[in-house]
N, C-alpha and C positions, 0 to 999 in steps of 0.2 A: 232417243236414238238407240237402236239395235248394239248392244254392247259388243255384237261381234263384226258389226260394222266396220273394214279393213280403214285406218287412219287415211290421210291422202297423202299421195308422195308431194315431197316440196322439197328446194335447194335453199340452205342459209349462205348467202355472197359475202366472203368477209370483206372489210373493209377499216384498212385499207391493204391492199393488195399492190401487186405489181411491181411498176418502175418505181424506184427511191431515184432523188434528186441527184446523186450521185451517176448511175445507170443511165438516168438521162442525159446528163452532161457529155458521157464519153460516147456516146451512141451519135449523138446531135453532134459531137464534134467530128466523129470518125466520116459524117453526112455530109457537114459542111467542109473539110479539108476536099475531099473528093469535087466537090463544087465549087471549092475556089482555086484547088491546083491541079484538077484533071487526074484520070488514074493513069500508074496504078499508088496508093497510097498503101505502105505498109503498116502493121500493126503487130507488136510484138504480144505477144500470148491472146487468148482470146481476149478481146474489147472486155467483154462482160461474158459473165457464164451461160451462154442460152444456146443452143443450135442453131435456132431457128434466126435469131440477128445475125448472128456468125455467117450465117449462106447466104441473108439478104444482103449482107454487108460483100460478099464475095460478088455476090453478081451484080454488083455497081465500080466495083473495080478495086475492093481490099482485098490485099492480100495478107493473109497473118501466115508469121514466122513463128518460132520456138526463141531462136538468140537472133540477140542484134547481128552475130556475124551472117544471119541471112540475108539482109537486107543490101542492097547494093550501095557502093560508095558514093556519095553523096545525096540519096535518097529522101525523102519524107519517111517517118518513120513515127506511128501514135505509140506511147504507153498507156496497157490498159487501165483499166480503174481501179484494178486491185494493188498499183503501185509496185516501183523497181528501188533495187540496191542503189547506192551511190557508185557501182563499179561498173554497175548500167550504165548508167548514164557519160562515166567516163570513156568504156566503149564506144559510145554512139559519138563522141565527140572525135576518138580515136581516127573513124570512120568518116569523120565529117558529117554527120548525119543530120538532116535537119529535123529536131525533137519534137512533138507536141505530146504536154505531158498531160494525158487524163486520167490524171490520180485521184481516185475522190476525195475531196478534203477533208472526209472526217476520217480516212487512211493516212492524208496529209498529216493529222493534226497527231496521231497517233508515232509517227516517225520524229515530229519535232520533241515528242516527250520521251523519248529513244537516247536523241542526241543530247538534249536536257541531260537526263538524270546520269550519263553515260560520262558525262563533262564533269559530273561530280565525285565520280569512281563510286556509282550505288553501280549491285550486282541488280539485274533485270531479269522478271521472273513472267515470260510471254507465255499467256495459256492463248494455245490456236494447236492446230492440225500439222502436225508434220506432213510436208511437201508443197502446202497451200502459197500460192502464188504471194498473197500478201503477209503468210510468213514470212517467206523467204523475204521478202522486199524490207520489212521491219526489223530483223533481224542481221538482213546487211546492214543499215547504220551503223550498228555498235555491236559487232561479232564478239569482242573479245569482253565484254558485259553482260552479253542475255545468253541466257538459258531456257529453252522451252519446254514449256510444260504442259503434253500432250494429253489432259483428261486427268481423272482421277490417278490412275494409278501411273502417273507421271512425276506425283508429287513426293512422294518417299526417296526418289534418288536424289532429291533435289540436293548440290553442297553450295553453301557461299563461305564467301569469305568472310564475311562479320556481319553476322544477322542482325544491327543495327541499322545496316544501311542497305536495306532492301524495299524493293518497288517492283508488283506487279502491273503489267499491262495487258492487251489483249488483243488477238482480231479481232474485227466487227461485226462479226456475223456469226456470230456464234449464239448457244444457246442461253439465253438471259441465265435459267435456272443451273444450269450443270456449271454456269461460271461461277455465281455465288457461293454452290457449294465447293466448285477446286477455291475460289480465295478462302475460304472458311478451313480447309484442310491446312490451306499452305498457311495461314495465321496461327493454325494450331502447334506447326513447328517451328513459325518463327514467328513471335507474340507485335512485334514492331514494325512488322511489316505494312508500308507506305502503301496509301490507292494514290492511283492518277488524279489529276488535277481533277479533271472530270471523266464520266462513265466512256470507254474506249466501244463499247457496242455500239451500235451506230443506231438511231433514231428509227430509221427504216428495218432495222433485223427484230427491233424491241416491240415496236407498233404493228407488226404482222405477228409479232408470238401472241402479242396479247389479242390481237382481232381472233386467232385461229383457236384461242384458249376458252373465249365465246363462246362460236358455234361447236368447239369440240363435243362441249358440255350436252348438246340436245344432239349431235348428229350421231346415228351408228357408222357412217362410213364419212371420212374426210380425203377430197383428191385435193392432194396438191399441184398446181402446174409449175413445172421447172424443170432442170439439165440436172442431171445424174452427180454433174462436177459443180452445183451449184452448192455451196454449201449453207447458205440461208435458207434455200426448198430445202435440204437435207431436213434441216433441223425444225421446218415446220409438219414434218410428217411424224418426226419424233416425239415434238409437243401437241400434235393433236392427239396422239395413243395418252399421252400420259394424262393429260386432259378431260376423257371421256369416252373418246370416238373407242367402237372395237377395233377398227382397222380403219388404215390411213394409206394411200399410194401417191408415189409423185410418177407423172405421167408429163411425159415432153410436150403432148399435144392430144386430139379428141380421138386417134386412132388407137391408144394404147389403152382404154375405159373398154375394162371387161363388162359385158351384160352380168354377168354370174356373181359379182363385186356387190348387187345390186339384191338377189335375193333374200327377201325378206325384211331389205330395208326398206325405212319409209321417210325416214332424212340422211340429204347428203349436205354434207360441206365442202362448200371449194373457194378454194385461195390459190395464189400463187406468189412464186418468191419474188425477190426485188429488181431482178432481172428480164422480166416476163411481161412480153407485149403484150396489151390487153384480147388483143384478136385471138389470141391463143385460149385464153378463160373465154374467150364467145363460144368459139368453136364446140370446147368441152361443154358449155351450158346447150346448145344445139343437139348435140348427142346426149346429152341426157333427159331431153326432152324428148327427142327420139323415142326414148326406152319408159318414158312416163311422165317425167319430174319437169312438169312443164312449170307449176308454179316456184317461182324467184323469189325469194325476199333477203334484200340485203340488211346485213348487220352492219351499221360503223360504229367501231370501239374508239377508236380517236382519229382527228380530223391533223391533217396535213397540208402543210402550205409552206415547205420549203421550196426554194429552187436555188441553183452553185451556177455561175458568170463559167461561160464558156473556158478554158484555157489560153490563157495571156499571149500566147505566141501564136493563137489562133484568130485572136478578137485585134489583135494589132495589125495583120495582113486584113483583115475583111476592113477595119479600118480605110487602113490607103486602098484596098480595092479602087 
């Protein structure tokens, strides 16, 4: 072969991509409530971080709020996935509200070790994003316990009260690597410092870094699909650069895929976050077939086979249906 022979263009599909068991759960629930109580059904914060379900979800008859005081007195009312306060929830009761909660359980499971270690008077050392919906939600438990620890340089203000009796926890969707290195800082100032029962990153955030950390390896350009406020797309755009790729984009859909993105390259990667319908990675592979990269080949890094029981107060009405 002609050594100057142009390589061929081709796409690496990660895998696993897309919806996490959790995403599915609230999505499927928010579907099914509409079809067992007729709209309009509300939905406080977005369901799941995506645009694009957020409007399919709108034009079936949800309506999302900001605060439960949106939602009318005696209403249906979903919580999203990324989980509420307990002051949530006494609102909604305030209101009469009829609740269905689609908290994902491994957000669930994250709250119960909130309330845990909080029971014990240990100070609580939450590494997650200030303002993030399931901050906030984890940190309402036990206000007067956690202290959040926004990235590295979050870790230096840290005070507790007796660095014997400290326990980090986390959000779920964060970045596997930049977690381990904030626990490694915050052990460096406080040596006794307690891990969670088990890993608080959620199964779906860890299984797309590591699929995206793959194809980073061989691709010059990695698109991520996902929502700006999605913060598991965030952070696989982050770890495809650090990874390999020379540049990485998250893109909401196949309209936002610059031609020009594409110069010179001869592999792309594309994944999407855990929120992200798979029509949406069709779309993007479409367009970039378009523009050349007709040939596909998926990568699976690891294989998934969870799925989470609808919401109790959901699956008891379809019940007596």
């Amino acid at each position: 072969m002609d050594s100057e022979t142009p390589r061929a263009r081709r796409v690496l599909l990660a895998k696993p991509r897309g919806y996490c068991a959790g995403v599915d759960r609230a999505v499927e629930a928010v579907e099914r409530a509409l079809d067992q109580y007729g709209a309009p059904i509300y939905v406080r914060k977005q369901i799941v971080h995506n645009t694009h379900v957020v409007k399919r979800l709108e034009a079936r008859g949800a309506v999302f709020v900001e605060e439960t005081e949106q939602v009318p007195e005696g209403a249906i009312v979903v919580f999203s996935a990324h989980g509420v306060a307990p002051s949530v929830h006494e609102e909604a009761a305030g209101r009469h509200l009829k609740t269905i909660d689609a908290t994902c359980p491994l957000v669930t499971k994250v709250h119960n070790e909130a309330r845990r270690f909080a029971a014990k008077d240990y100070d609580i050392l939450l590494i997650g994003h200030e303002g993030h919906e399931e901050v906030e939600g984890t940190a309402g438990e036990a206000p007067q316990h956690i202290q959040l620890v926004d990235g590295f340089d979050g870790v230096e203000g840290i005070e507790v009260r007796d660095p014997e009796k400290v326990v980090w926890l986390s959000q779920t969707t964060l970045s596997v690597d930049e977690t381990e290195e904030t626990v490694a800082r915050l052990r460096g100032r406080f040596p006794n410092l307690i891990d969670p029962p088990s890993d608080d990153i959620c199964y779906a955030t860890s299984n797309r870094q590591t699929a995206v950390k793959e194809i980073a390896a061989e691709s010059e350009l990695v698109i991520v699909v996902g929502s700006t406020n999605s913060s598991n797309s965030k952070r696989l755009v982050e770890v495809a650069k650090d990874y390999g790729a020379d540049a990485s984009y998250l893109v909401d859909d196949a309209s936002f895929v610059q031609e020009e993105w594409l110069d010179g390259v001869t592999t792309v990667g594309v994944t999407s976050g855990a929120s992200v319908p798979e029509e949406l990675v069709d779309g993007v592979l479409a367009r970039l077939a378009e523009l050349g990269f007709i040939d596909v080949q998926e990568v699976e890094s690891v294989k998934e086979s969870m799925r989470f029981a609808l919401p109790h107060e959901l699956r008891r009405d379809l019940r007596t249906a």
